[in-house]
C-alpha positions as CSV (number, residue, x, y, z in Angstrom):
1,X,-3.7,-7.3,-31.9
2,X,-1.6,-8.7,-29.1
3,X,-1.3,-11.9,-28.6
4,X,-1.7,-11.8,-24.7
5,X,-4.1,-10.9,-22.2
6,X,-2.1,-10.2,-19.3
7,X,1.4,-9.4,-18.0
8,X,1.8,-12.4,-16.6
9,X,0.4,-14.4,-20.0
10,X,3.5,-11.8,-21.7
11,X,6.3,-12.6,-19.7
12,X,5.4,-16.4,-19.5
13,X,6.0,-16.4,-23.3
14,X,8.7,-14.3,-23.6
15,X,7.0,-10.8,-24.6
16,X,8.2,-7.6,-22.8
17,X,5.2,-5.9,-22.4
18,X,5.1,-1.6,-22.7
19,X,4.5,-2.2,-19.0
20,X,7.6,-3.8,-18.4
21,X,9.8,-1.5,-20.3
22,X,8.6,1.9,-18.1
23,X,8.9,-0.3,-14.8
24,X,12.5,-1.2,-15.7
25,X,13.5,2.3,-16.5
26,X,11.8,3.4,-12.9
27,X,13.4,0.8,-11.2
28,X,16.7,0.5,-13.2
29,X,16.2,-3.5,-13.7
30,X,17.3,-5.4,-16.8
31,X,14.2,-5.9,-18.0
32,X,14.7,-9.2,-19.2
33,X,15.2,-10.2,-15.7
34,X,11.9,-8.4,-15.0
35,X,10.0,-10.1,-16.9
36,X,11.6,-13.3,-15.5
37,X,9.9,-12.2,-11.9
38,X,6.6,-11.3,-13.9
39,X,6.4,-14.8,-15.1
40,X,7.7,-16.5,-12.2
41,X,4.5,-14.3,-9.8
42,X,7.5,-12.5,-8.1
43,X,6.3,-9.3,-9.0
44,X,2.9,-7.9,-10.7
45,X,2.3,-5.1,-12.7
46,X,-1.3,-4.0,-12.1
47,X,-2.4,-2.2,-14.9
48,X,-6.1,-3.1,-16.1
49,X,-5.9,-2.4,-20.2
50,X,-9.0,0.2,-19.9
51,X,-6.8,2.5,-17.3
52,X,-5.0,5.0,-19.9
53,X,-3.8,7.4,-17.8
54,X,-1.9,4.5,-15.8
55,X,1.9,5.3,-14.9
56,X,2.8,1.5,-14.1
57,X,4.5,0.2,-11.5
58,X,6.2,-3.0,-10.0
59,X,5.4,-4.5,-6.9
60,X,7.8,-7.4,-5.6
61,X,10.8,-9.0,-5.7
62,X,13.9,-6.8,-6.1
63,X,11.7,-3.0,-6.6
64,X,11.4,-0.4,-4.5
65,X,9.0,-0.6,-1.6
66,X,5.3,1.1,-3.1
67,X,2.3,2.6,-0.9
68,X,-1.2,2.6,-1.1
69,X,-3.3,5.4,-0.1
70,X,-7.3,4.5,0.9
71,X,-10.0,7.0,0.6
72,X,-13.4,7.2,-0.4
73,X,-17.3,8.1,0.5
74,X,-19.4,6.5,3.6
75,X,-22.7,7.0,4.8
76,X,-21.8,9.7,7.2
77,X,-18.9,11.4,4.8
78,X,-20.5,11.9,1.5
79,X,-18.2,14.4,0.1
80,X,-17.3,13.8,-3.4
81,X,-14.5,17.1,-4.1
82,X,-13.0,16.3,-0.6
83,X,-12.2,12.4,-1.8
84,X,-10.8,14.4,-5.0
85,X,-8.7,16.2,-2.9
86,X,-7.3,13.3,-1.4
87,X,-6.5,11.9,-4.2
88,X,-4.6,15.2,-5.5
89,X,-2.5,14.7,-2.3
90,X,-1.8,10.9,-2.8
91,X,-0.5,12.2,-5.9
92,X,1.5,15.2,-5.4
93,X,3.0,12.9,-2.7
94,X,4.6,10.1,-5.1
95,X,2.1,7.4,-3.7
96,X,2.2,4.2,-6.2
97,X,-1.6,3.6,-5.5
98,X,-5.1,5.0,-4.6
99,X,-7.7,2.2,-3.4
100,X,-11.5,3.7,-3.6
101,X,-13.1,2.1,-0.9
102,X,-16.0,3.7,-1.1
103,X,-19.3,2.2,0.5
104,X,-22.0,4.2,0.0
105,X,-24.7,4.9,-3.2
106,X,-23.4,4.8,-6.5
107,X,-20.0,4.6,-6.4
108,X,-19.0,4.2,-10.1
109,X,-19.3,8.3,-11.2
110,X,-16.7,9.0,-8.6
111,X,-14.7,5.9,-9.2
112,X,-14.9,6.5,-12.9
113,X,-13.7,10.1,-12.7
114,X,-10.8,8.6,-10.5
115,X,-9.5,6.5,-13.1
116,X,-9.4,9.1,-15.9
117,X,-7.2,10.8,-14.0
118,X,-4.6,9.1,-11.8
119,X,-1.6,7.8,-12.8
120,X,-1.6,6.1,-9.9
121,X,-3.0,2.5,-10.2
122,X,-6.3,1.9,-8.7
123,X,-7.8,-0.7,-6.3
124,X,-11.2,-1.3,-5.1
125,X,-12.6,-4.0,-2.6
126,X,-15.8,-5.1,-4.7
127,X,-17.7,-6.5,-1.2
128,X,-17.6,-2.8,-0.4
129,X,-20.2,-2.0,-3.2
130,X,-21.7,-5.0,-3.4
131,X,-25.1,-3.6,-1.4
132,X,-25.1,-0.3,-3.5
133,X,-24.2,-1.0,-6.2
134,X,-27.0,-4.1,-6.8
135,X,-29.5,-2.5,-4.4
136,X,-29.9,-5.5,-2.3
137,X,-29.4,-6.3,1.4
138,X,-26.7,-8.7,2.0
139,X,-29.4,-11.6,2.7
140,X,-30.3,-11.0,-0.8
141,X,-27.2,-11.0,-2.7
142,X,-26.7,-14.4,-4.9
143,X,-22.9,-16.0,-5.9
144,X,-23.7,-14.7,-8.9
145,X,-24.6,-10.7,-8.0
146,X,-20.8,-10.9,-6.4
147,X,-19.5,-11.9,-10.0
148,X,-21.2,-8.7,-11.5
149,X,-19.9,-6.1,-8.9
150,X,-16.4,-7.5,-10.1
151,X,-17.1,-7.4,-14.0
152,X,-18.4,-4.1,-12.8
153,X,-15.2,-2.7,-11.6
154,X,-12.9,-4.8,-13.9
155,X,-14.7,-2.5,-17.3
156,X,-14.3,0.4,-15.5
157,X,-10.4,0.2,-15.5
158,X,-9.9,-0.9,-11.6
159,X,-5.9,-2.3,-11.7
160,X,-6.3,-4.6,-9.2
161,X,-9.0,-5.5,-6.3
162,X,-9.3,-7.5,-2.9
163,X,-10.8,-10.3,-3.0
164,X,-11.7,-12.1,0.5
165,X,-11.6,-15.9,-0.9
166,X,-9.6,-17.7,1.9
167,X,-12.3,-17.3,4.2
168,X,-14.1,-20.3,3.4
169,X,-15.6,-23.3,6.0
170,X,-12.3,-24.4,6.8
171,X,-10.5,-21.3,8.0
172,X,-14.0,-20.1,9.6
173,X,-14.2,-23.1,11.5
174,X,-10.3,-22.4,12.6
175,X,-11.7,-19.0,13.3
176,X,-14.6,-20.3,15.8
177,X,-12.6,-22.8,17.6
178,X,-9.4,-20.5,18.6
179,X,-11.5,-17.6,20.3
180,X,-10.5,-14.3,19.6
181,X,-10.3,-11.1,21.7
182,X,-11.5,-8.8,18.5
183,X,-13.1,-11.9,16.2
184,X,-13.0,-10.2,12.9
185,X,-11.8,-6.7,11.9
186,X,-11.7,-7.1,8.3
187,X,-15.0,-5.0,6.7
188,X,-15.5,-7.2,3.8
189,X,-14.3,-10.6,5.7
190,X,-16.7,-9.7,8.1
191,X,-19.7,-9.4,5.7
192,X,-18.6,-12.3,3.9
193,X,-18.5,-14.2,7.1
194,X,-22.2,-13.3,8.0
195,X,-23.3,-13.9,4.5
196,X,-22.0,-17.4,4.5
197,X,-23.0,-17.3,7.9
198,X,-26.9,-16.5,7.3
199,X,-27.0,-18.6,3.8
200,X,-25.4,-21.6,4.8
201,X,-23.3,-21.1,1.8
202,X,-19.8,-21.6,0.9
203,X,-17.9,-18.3,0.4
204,X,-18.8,-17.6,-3.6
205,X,-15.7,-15.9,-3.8
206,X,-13.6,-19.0,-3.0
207,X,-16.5,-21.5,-4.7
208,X,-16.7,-19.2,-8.2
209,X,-12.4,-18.9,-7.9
210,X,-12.3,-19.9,-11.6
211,X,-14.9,-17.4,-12.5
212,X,-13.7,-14.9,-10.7
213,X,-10.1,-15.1,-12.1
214,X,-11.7,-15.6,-15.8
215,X,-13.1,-12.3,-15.4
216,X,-10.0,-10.9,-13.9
217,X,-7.6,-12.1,-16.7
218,X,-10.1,-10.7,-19.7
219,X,-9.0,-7.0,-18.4
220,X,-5.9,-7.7,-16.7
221,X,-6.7,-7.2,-13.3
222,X,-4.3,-8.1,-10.3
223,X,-5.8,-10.0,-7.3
224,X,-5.0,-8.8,-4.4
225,X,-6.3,-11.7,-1.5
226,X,-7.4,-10.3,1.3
227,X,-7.1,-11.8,4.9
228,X,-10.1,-11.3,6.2
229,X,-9.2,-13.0,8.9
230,X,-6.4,-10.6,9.5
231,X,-5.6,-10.0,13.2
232,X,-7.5,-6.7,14.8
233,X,-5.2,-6.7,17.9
234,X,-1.8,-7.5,18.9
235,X,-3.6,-10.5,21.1
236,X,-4.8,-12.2,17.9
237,X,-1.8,-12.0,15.7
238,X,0.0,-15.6,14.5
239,X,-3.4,-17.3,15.6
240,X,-4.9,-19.9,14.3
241,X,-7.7,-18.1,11.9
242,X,-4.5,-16.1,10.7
243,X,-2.3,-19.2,9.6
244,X,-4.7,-21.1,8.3
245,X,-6.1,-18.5,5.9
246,X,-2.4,-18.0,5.0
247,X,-2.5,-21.3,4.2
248,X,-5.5,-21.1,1.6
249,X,-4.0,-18.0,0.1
250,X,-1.2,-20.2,-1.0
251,X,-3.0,-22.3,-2.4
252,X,-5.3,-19.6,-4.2
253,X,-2.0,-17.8,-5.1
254,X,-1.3,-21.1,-7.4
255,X,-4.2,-21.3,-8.7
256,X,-4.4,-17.8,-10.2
257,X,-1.0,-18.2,-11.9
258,X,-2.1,-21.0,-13.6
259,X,-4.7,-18.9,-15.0
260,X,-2.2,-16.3,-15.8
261,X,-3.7,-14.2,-13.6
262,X,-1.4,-11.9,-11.0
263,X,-1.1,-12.0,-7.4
264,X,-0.6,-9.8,-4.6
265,X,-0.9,-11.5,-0.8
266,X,-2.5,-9.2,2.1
267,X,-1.1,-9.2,5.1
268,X,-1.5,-8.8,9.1
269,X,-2.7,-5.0,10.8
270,X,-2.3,-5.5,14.2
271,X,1.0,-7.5,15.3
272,X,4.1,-7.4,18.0
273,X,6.9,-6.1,17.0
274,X,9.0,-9.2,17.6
275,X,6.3,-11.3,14.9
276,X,6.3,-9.3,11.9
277,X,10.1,-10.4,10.4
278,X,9.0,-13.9,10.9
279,X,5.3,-13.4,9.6
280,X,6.4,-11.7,6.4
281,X,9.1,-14.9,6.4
282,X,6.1,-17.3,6.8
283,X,3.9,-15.6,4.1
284,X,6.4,-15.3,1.2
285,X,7.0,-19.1,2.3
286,X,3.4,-20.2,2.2
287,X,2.4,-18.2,-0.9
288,X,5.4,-19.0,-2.8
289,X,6.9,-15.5,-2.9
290,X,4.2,-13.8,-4.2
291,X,4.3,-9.7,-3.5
292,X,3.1,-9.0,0.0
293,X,0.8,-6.3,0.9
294,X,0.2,-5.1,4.6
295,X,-1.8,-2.5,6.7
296,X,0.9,-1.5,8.9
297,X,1.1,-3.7,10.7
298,X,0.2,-1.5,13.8
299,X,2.9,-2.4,16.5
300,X,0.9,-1.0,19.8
301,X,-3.1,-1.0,20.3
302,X,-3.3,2.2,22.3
303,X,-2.6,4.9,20.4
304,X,-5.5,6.3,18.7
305,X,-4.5,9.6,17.1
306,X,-0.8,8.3,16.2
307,X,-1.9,5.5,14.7
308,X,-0.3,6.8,11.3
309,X,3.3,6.0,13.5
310,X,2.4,2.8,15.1
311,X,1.9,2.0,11.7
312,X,4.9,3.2,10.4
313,X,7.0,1.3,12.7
314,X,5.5,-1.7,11.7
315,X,6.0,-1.0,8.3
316,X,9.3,-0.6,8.3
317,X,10.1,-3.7,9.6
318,X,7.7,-5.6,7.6
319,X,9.3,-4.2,4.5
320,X,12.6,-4.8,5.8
321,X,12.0,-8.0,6.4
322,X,10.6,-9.0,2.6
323,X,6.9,-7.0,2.6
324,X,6.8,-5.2,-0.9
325,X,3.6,-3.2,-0.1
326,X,2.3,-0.9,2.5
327,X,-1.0,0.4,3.3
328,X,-0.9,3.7,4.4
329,X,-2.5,4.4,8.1
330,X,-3.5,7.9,9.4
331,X,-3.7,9.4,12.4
332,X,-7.7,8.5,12.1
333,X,-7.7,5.1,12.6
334,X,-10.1,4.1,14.0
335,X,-11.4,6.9,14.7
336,X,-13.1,8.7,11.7
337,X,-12.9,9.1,8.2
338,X,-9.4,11.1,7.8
339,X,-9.7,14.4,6.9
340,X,-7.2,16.1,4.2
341,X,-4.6,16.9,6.9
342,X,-4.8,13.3,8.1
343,X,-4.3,11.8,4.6
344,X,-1.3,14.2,3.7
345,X,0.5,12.8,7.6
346,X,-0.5,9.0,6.8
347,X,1.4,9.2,3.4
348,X,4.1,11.2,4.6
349,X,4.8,8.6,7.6
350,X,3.9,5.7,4.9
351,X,7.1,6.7,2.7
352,X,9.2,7.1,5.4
353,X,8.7,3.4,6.2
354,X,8.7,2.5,2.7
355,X,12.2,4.2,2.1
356,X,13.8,3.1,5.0
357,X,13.0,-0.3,4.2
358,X,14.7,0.4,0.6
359,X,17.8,1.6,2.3
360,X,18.0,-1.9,4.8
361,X,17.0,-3.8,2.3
362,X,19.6,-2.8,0.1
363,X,17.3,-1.7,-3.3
364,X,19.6,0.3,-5.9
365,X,19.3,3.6,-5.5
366,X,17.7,4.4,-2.4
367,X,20.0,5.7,-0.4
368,X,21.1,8.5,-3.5
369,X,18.8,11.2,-1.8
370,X,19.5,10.5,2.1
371,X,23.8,11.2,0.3
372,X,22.5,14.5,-1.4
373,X,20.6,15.7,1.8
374,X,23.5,15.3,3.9
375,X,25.8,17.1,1.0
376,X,23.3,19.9,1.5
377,X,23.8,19.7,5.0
378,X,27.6,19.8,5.1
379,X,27.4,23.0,3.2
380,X,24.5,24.4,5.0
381,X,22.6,24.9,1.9
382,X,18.8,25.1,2.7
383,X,17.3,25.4,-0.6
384,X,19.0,22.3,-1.6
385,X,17.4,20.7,2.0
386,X,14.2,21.8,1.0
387,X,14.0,20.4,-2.3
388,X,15.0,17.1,-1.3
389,X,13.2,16.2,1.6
390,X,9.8,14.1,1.6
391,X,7.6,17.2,2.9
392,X,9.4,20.3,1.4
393,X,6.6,22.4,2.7
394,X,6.9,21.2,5.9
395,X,10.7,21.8,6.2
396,X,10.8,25.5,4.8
397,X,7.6,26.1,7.4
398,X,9.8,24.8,10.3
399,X,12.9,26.7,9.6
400,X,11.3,29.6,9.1
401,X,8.7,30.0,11.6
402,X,12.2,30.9,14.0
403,X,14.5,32.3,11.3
404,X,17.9,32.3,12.8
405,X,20.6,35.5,12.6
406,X,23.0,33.7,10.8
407,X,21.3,32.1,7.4
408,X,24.3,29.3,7.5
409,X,22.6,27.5,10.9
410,X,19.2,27.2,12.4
411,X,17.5,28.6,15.8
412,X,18.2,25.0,17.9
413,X,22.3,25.3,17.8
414,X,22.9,29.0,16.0
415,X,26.5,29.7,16.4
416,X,27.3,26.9,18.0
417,X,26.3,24.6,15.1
418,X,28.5,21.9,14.7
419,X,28.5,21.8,11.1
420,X,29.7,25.2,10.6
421,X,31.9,25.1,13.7
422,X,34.0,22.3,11.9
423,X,33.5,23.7,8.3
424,X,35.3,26.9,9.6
425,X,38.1,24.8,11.4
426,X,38.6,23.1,7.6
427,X,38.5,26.1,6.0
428,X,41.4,27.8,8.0
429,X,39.0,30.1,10.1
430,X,38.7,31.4,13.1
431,X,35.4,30.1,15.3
432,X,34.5,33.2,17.2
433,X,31.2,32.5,19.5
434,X,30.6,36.2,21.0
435,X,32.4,38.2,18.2
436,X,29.3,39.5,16.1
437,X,29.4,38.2,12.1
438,X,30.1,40.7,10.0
439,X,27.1,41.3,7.5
């Protein structure tokens, strides 16, 4: 029987965990030092102990950059196989994680089948269920009804889930005083806010922490704080509402490490370009460099359609600049539930953030494929191109929807490619623009 009940509990005495070992062979770490960062909060390792088909993964400190793709049923998408398919994309497509935000009926079947078979690990936002799942209006729901959606979701085999307890009095009374252009954005924040709201009550999220994290540590489940106070616009980032939930997640953060409990930090999804390096400085400050999770952050407010690249281009930077998770974004934000093509284009644009970040950021072995694709490129090898790029699909589509004459260039440059121009130059040949190749 072991003699732990979490990752954190492990590393804290000195126990490398199954867990641990993989994660150090994926990210080539000493895994002594890994479990240093495990004890120390620095990085988590979600992996609830009823989720056996769990591939695990790091998030923090010193690891690759992971993404997070979102999907799940609504009231007006009901579609179980389509989610299914989603999550066959998320991953065929190397994400790290799939949250199930589900919010409609009974979620569990779907959730349950979900688990069973990703290796991805798995999230869930228990506010979102809360109403189905207990068959009560919000008005209706008790502290203790909250508890049981997360036990709930916790004995299923959910790795980690978001829990909106810094929104308690004193952030929402930061929150009403500093008017806001788009008030709140977050979905559970904003329930939360109107049960406290309606009830009188403090949030039961922040006044049940302890239970809450008790529950959490029996299955090994990661918190993951939300900020439902989150900005929803460019015009409301670095507010007030913002900082001073910050501020509580710190404090939270804490709190659940002395409970041996792990810790992931959510972070802004609308925000300037010029904020975001010192926001993700701020955050890992406040919350005592905990790993950092962010939607985006979405850099402009008027592109609905492209949203999956004013994402991206927030995410970059945030990761660059110390954020060690990124929520995907598709081009139907806020628009409509993404479709499949939707999903495939938010995770493709997702890892392209997350990997350029690696490469700035200097992780080990993240520029290793960028060196082979340009190899491939000096000898004009496409196969190799192909198999190396993010969307190999995408790039054999391309080049050969306009096939050029000559195999060893493409339709843009043909003969007058400058890779082959100077290849032939090296090689002692003769560059001949209007003599036909011989075959």
């Amino acid at each position: 029987m072991k003699d732990y009940c979490t990752q954190m509990e492990a590393a804290k005495k000195g126990i490398i965990t199954p867990e641990m070992e993989i994660v150090s062979a994926k990210e080539e770490i000493n895994v002594d030092k890994l479990m240093e960062l495990v004890a120390c909060g620095q990085v988590a390792i979600p992996a609830n102990i009823y989720h056996n088909s769990l591939s695990p993964e790091g998030i923090g400190t010193g690891l690759k950059t992971k993404i997070n793709v979102n999907l799940g049923i609504s009231g007006d998408c009901k579609d179980y196989d389509m989610e299914m398919q989603k999550v066959d994309l998320a991953i065929k497509y190397g994400a790290e994680s799939i949250m199930d935000l589900s919010n409609y009926g009974k979620t569990n079947v779907f959730r349950q089948e979900l688990i069973k078979k990703s290796p991805a690990m798995i999230g869930t936002v228990p506010m979102y269920d809360a109403i189905g799942y207990l068959e009560k209006d919000l008005l209706e729901i008790t502290a203790k009804d909250f508890l049981r959606v997360i036990e709930a979701h916790a004995k299923e085999g959910v790795d980690f889930m978001t829990i909106h307890a810094g929104i308690n009095r004193r952030t929402v009374e930061a929150f009403k005083r500093d008017r806001r252009r788009m008030n709140i954005v977050s979905r559970g924040g904003s329930l939360l806010f109107a049960w406290m709201e309606m009830t009188g009550n403090e949030n039961p999220f922040y006044e049940y922490y302890d239970d809450v994290l008790e529950i959490l540590r029996r299955y090994d489940v990661t918190i993951s704080l939300g900020d439902a106070l989150r900005p929803g616009c460019i015009d409301d980032s670095s507010d007030a509402g913002q900082l001073c939930e910050l501020i509580e997640l710190g404090n939270l953060t804490k709190w659940a490490w002395e409970h041996d409990v792990q810790v992931m930090v959510e972070g802004p999804g609308h925000m300037a370009l010029d904020e975001i390096a010192s926001n993700m400085k701020m955050e890992k400050r406040l919350c005592h460099n905990a790993p950092f999770y962010v939607l985006g952050p979405l850099v402009t407010d008027i592109a609905p359609g492209y949203d999956h690249i004013t994402a991206a281009i927030g995410g970059a930077v945030a990761a660059a600049s110390g954020a060690d998770f990124l929520c995907y974004v598709t081009p139907a934000e806020h628009l409509r539930l993404p479709d499949l093509a939707d999903v495939k284009e938010g995770i493709i644009a997702t890892k392209i953030a997350a990997h350029a970040a690696d490469i700035a950021k200097g992780v080990k072995g993240a520029r290793e494929a960028d060196n082979r694709m340009s190899e491939a490129r000096h000898k004009v090898d496409w196969e190799e191109m192909f198999s190396i790029a993010i969307d190999e699909e995408k790039a054999r589509a391309y080049y050969e929807s306009t096939p050029p004459s000559d195999r060893h260039t493409c339709s843009m440059c043909g003969k007058m490619c400058a890779v082959r121009t100077t290849n032939m130059i090296l090689e002692g040949k003769k560059v001949e623009l209007l003599k036909l190749d011989e075959k």
